[in-house]
Biotite code that builds the C-alpha atoms (Angstrom):
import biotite.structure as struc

atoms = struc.array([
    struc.Atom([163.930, 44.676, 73.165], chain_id="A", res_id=1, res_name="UNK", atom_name="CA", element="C"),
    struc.Atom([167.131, 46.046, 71.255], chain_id="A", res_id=2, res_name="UNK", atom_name="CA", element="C"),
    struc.Atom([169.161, 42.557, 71.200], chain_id="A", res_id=3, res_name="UNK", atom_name="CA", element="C"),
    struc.Atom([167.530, 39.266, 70.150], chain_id="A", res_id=4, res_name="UNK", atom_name="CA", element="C"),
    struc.Atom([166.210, 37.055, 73.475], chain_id="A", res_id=5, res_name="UNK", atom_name="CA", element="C"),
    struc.Atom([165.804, 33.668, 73.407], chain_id="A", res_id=6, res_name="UNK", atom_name="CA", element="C"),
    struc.Atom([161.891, 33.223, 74.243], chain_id="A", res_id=7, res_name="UNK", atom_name="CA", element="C"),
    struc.Atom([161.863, 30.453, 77.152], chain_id="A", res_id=8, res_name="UNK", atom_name="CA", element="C"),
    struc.Atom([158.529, 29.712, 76.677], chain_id="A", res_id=9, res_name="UNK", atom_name="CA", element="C"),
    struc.Atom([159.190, 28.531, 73.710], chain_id="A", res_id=10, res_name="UNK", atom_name="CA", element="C"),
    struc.Atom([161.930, 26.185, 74.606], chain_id="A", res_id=11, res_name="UNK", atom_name="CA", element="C"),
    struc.Atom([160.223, 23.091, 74.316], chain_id="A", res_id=12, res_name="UNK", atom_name="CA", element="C"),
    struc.Atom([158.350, 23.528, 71.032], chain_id="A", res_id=13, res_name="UNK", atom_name="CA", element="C"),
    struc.Atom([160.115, 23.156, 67.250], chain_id="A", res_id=14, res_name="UNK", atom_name="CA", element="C"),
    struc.Atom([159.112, 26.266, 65.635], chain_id="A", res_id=15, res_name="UNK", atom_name="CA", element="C"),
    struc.Atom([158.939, 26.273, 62.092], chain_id="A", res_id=16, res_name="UNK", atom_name="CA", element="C"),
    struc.Atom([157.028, 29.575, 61.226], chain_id="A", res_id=17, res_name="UNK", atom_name="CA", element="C"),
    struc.Atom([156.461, 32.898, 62.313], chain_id="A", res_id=18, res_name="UNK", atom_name="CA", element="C"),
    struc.Atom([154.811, 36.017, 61.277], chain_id="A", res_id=19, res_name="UNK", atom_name="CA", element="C"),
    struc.Atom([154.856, 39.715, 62.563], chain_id="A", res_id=20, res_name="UNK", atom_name="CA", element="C"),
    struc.Atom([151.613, 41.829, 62.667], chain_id="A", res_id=21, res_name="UNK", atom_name="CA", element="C"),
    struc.Atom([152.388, 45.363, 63.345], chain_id="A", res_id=22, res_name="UNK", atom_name="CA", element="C"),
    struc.Atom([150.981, 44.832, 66.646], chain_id="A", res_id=23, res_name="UNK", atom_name="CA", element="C"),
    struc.Atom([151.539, 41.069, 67.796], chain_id="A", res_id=24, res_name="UNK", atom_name="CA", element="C"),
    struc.Atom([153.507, 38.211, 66.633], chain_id="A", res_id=25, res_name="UNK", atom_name="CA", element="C"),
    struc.Atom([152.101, 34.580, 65.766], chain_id="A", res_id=26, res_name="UNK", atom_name="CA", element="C"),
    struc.Atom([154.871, 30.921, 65.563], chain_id="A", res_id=27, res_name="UNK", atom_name="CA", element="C"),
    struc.Atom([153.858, 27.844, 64.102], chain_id="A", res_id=28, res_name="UNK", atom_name="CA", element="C"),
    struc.Atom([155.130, 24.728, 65.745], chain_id="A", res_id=29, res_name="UNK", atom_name="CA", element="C"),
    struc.Atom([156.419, 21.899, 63.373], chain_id="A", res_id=30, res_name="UNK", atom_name="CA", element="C"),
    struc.Atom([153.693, 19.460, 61.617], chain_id="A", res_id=31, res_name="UNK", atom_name="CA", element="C"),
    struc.Atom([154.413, 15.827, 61.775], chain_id="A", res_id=32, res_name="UNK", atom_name="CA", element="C"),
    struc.Atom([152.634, 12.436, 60.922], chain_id="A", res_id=33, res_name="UNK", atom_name="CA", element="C"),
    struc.Atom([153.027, 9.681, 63.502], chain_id="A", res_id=34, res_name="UNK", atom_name="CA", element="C"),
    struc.Atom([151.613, 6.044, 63.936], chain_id="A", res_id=35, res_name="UNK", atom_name="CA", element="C"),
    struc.Atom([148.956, 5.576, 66.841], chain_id="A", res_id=36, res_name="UNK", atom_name="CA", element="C"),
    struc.Atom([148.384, 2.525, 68.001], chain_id="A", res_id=37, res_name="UNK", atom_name="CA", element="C"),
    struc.Atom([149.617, -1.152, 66.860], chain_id="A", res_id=38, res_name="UNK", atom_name="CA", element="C"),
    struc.Atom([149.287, -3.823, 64.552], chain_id="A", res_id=39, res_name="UNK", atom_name="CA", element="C"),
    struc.Atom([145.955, -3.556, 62.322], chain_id="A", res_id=40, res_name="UNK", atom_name="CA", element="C"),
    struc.Atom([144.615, -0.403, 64.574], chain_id="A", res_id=41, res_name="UNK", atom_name="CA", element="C"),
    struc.Atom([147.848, 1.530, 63.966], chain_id="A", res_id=42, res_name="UNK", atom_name="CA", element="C"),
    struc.Atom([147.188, 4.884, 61.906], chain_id="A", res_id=43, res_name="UNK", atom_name="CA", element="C"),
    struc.Atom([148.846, 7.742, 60.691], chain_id="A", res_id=44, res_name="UNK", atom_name="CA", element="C"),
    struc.Atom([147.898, 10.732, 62.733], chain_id="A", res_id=45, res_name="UNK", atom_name="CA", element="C"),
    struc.Atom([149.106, 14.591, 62.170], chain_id="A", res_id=46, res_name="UNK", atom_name="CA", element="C"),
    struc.Atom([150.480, 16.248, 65.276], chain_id="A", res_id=47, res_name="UNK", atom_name="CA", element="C"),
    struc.Atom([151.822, 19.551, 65.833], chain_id="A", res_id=48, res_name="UNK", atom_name="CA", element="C"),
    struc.Atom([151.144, 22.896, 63.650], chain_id="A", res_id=49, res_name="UNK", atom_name="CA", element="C"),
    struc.Atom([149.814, 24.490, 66.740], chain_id="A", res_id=50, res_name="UNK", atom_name="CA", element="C"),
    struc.Atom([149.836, 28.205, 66.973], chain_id="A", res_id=51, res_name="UNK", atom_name="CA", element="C"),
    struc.Atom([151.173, 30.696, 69.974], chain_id="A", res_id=52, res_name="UNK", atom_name="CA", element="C"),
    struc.Atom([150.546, 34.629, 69.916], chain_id="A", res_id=53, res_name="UNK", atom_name="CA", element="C"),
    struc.Atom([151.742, 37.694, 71.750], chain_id="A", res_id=54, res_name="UNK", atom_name="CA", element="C"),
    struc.Atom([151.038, 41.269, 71.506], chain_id="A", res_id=55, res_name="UNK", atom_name="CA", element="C"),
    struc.Atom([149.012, 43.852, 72.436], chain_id="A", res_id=56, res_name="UNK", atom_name="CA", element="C"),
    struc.Atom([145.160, 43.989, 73.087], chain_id="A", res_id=57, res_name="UNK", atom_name="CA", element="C"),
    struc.Atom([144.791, 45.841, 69.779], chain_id="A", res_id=58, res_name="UNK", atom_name="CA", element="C"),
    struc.Atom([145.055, 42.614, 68.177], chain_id="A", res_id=59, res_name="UNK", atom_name="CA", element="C"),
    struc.Atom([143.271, 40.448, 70.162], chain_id="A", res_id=60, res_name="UNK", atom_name="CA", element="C"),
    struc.Atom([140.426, 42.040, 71.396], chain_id="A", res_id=61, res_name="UNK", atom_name="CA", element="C"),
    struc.Atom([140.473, 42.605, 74.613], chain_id="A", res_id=62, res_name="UNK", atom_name="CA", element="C"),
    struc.Atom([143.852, 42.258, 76.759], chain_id="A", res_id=63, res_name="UNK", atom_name="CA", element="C"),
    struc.Atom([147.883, 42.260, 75.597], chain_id="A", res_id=64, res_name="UNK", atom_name="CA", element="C"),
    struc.Atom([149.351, 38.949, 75.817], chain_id="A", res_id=65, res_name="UNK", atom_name="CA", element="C"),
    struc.Atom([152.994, 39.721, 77.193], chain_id="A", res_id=66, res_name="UNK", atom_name="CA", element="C"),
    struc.Atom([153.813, 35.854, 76.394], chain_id="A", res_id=67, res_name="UNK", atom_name="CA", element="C"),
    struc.Atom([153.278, 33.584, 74.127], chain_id="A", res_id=68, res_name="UNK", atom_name="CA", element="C"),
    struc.Atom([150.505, 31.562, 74.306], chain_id="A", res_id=69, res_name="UNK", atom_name="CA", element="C"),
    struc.Atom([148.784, 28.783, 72.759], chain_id="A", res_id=70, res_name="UNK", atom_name="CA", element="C"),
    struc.Atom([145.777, 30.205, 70.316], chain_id="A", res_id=71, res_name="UNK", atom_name="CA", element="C"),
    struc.Atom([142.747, 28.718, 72.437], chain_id="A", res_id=72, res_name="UNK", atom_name="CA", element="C"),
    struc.Atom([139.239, 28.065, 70.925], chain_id="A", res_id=73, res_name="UNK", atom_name="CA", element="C"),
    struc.Atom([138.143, 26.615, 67.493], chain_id="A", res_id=74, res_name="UNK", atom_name="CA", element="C"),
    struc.Atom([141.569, 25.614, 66.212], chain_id="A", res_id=75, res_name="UNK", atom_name="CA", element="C"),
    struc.Atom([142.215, 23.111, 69.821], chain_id="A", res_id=76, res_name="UNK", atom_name="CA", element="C"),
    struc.Atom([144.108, 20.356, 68.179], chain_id="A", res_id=77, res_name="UNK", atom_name="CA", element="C"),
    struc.Atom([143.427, 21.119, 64.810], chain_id="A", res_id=78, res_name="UNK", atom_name="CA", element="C"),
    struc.Atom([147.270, 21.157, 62.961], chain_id="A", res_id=79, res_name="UNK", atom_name="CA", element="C"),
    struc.Atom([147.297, 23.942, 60.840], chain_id="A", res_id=80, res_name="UNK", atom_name="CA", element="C"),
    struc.Atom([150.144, 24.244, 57.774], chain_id="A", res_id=81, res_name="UNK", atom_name="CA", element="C"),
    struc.Atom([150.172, 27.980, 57.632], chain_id="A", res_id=82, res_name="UNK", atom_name="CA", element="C"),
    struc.Atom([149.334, 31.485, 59.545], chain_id="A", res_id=83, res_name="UNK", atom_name="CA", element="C"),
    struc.Atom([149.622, 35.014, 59.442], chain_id="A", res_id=84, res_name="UNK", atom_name="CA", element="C"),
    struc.Atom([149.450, 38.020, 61.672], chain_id="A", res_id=85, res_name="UNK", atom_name="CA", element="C"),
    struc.Atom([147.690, 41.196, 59.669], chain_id="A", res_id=86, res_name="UNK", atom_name="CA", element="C"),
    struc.Atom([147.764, 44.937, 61.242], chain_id="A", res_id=87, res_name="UNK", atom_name="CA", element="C"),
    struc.Atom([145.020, 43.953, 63.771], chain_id="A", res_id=88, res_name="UNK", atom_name="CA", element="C"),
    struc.Atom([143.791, 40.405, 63.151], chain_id="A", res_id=89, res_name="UNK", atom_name="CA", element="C"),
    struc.Atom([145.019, 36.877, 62.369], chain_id="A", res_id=90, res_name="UNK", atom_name="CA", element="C"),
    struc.Atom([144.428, 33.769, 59.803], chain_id="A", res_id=91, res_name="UNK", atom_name="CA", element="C"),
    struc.Atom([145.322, 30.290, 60.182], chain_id="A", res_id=92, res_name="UNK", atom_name="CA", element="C"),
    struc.Atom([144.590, 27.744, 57.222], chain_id="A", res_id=93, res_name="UNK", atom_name="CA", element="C"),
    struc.Atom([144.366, 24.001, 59.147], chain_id="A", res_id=94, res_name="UNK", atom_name="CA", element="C"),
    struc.Atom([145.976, 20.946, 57.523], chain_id="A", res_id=95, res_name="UNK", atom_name="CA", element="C"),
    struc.Atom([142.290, 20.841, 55.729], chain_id="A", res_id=96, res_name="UNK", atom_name="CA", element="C"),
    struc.Atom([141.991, 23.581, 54.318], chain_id="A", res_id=97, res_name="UNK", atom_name="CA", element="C"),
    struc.Atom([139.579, 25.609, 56.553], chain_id="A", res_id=98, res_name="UNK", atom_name="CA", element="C"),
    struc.Atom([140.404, 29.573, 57.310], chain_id="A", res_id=99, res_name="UNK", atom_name="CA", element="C"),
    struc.Atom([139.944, 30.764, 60.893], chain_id="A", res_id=100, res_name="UNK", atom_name="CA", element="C"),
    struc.Atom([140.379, 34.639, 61.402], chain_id="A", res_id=101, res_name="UNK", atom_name="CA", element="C"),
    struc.Atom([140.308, 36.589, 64.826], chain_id="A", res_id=102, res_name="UNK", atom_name="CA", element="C"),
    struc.Atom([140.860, 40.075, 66.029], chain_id="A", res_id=103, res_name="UNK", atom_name="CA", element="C"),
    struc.Atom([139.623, 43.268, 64.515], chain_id="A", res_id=104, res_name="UNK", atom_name="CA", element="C"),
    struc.Atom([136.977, 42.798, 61.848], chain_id="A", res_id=105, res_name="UNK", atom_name="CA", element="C"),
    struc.Atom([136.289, 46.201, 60.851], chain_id="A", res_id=106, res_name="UNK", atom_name="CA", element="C"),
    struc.Atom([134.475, 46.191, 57.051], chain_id="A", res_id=107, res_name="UNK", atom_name="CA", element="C"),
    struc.Atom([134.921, 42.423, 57.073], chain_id="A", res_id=108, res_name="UNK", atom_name="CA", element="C"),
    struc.Atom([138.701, 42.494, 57.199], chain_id="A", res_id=109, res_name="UNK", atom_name="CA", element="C"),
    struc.Atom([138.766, 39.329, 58.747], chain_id="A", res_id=110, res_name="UNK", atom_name="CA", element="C"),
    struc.Atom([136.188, 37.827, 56.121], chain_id="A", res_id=111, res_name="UNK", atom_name="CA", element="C"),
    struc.Atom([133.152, 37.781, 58.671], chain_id="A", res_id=112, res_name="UNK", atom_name="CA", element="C"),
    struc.Atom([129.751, 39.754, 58.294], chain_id="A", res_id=113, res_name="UNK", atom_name="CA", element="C"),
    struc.Atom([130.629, 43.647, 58.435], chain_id="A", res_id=114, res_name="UNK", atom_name="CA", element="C"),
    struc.Atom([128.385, 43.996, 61.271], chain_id="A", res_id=115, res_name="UNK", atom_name="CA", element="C"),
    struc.Atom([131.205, 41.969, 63.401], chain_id="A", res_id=116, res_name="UNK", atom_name="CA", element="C"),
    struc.Atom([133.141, 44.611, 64.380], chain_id="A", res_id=117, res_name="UNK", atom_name="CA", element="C"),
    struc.Atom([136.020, 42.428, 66.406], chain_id="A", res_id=118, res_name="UNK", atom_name="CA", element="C"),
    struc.Atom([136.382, 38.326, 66.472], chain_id="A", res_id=119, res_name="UNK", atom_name="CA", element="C"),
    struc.Atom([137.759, 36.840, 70.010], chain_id="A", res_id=120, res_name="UNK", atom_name="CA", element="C"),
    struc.Atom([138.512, 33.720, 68.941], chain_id="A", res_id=121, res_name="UNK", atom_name="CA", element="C"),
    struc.Atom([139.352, 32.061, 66.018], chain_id="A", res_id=122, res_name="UNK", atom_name="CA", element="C"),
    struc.Atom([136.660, 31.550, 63.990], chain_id="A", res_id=123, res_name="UNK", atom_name="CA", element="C"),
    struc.Atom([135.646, 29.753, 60.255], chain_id="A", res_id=124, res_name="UNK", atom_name="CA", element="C"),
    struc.Atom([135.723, 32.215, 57.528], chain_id="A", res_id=125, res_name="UNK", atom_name="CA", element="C"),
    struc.Atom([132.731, 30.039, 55.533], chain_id="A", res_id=126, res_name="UNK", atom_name="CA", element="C"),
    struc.Atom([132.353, 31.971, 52.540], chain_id="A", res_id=127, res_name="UNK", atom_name="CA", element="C"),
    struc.Atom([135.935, 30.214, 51.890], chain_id="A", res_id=128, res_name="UNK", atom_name="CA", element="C"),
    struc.Atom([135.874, 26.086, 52.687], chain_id="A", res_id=129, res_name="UNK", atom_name="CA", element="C"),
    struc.Atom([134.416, 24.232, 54.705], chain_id="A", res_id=130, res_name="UNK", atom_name="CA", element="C"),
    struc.Atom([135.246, 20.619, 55.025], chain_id="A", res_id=131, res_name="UNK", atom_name="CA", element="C"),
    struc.Atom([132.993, 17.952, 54.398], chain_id="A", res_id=132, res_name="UNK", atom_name="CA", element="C"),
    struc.Atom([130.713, 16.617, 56.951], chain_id="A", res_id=133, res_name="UNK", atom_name="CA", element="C"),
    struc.Atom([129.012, 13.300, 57.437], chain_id="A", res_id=134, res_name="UNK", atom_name="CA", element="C"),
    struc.Atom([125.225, 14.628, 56.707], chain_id="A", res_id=135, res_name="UNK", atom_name="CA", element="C"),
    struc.Atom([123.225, 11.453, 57.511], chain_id="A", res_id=136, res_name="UNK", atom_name="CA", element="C"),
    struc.Atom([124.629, 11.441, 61.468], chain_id="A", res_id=137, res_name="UNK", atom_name="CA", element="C"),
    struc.Atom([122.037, 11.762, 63.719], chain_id="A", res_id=138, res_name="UNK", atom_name="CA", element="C"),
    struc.Atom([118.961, 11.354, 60.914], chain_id="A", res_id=139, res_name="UNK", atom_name="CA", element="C"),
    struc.Atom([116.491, 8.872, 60.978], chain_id="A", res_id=140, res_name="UNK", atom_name="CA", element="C"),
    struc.Atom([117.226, 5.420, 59.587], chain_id="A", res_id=141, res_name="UNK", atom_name="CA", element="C"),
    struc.Atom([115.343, 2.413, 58.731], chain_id="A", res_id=142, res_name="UNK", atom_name="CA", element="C"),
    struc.Atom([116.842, -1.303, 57.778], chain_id="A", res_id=143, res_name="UNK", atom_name="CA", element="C"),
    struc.Atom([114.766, -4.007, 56.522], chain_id="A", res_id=144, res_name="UNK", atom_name="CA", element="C"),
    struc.Atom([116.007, -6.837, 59.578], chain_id="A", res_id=145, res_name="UNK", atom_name="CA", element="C"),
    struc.Atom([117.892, -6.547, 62.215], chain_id="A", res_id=146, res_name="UNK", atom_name="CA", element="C"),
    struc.Atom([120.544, -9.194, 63.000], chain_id="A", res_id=147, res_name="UNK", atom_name="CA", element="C"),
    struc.Atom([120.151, -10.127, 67.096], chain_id="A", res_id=148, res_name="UNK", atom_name="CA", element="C"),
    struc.Atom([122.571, -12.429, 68.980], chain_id="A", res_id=149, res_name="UNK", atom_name="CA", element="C"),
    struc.Atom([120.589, -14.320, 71.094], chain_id="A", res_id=150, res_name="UNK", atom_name="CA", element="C"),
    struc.Atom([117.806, -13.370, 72.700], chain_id="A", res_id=151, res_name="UNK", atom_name="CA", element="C"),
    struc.Atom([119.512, -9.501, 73.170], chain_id="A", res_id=152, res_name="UNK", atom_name="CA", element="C"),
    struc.Atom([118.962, -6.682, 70.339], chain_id="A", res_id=153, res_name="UNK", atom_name="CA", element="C"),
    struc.Atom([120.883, -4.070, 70.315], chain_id="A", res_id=154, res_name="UNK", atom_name="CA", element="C"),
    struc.Atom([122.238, -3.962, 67.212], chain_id="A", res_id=155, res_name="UNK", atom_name="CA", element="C"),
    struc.Atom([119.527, -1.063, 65.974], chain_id="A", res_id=156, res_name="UNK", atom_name="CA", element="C"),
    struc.Atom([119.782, 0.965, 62.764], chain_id="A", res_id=157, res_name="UNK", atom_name="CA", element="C"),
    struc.Atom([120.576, 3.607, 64.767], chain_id="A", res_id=158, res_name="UNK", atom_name="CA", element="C"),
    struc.Atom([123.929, 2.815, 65.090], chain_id="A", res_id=159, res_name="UNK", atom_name="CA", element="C"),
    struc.Atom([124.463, 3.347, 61.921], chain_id="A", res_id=160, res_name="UNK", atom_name="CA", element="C"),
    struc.Atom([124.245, 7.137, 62.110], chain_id="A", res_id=161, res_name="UNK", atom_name="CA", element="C"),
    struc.Atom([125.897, 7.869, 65.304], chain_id="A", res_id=162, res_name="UNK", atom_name="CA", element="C"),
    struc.Atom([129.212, 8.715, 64.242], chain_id="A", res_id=163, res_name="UNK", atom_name="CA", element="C"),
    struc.Atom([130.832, 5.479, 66.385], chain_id="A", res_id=164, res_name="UNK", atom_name="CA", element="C"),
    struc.Atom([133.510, 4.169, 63.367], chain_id="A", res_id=165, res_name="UNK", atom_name="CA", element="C"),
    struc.Atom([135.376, 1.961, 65.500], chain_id="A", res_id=166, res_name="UNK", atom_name="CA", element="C"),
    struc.Atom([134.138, -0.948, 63.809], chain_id="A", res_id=167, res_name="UNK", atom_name="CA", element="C"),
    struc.Atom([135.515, -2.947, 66.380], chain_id="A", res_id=168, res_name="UNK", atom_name="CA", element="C"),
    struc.Atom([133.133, -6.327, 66.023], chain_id="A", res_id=169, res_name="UNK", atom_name="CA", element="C"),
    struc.Atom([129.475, -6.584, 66.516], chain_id="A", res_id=170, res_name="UNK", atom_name="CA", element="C"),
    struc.Atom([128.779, -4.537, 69.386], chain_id="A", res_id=171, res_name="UNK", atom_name="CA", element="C"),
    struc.Atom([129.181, -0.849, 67.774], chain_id="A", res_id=172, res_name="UNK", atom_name="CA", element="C"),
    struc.Atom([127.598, -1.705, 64.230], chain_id="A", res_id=173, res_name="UNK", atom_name="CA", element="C"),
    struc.Atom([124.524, -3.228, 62.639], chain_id="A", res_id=174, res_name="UNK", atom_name="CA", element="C"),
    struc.Atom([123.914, -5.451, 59.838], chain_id="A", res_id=175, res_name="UNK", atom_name="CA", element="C"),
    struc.Atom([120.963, -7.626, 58.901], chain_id="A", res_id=176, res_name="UNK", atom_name="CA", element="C"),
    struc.Atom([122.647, -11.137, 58.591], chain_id="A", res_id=177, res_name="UNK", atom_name="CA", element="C"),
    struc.Atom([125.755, -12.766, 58.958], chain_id="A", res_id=178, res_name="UNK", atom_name="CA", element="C"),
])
């Protein structure tokens, strides 16, 4: 393409960022924080910072992408605050702090074992960050009482590692006593 083009399919996206591999191209849509919900539920939530690529199959291991597209996988709804597009792979870094690479690995370009020669998806680059995580879901768990309602128990210690954090009244937590 000698002139610039607009790029339709990117008509109804705010594109903030972009970077040029020598092979494909990668745009970052605008990051925002907007309130969800209402009254004592309503939170701040980041939308946005979503990625698209095009290029050839060089860079993505396996076939050219003639328009852009969102970046499917690992990064699905994660925002991420910046990108770039490298001779035959890609990085992202999401809005905490976590690496993804994809594309051609070769000697551990994109920062995964050597032995990985190309990565089809995004993927975490470990070595780097990786955000915390919530250890104790799942694990056992013991509590000294259990608080019923009636003659109906369901309020079992269990529920205290099963990642639920609505807290929305009785039903989805546990406590020994009111």
């Amino acid at each position: 393409i000698l002139a610039p083009k607009l790029v339709e399919c990117m008509s109804n996206h705010t594109v903030v960022d972009v970077s040029c591999g020598a092979c494909h191209t990668l745009l970052r849509t605008e990051l925002k924080t907007v309130m969800e919900g209402v009254g004592f539920r309503a939170e701040k939530k980041l939308v946005g910072g979503a990625l698209f690529q095009a290029g050839s199959a060089w860079a993505f291991s396996g076939l050219p992408i003639h328009e852009f597209e969102l970046v499917k996988g690992n990064l699905d709804g994660i925002p991420c605050v910046c990108m770039s597009a490298g001779t035959a792979h890609s990085a992202a870094v999401t809005h905490q702090g976590e690496v993804y690479t994809w594309g051609g690995n070769r000697n551990g370009g994109a920062g995964h074992p050597v032995d990985i020669i190309s990565v089809e998806s995004p993927t975490l680059v470990e070595c780097l960050y990786t955000k915390p995580k919530n250890l104790a879901l799942g694990k056992e768990v013991k509590q000294s009482s259990t608080y019923t309602v009636g003659v109906r128990s369901w309020h079992k210690p269990e529920l205290a590692s099963n990642g639920d954090i609505r807290g929305e009244g009785e039903k989805y937590c546990t406590h020994t006593t009111r």
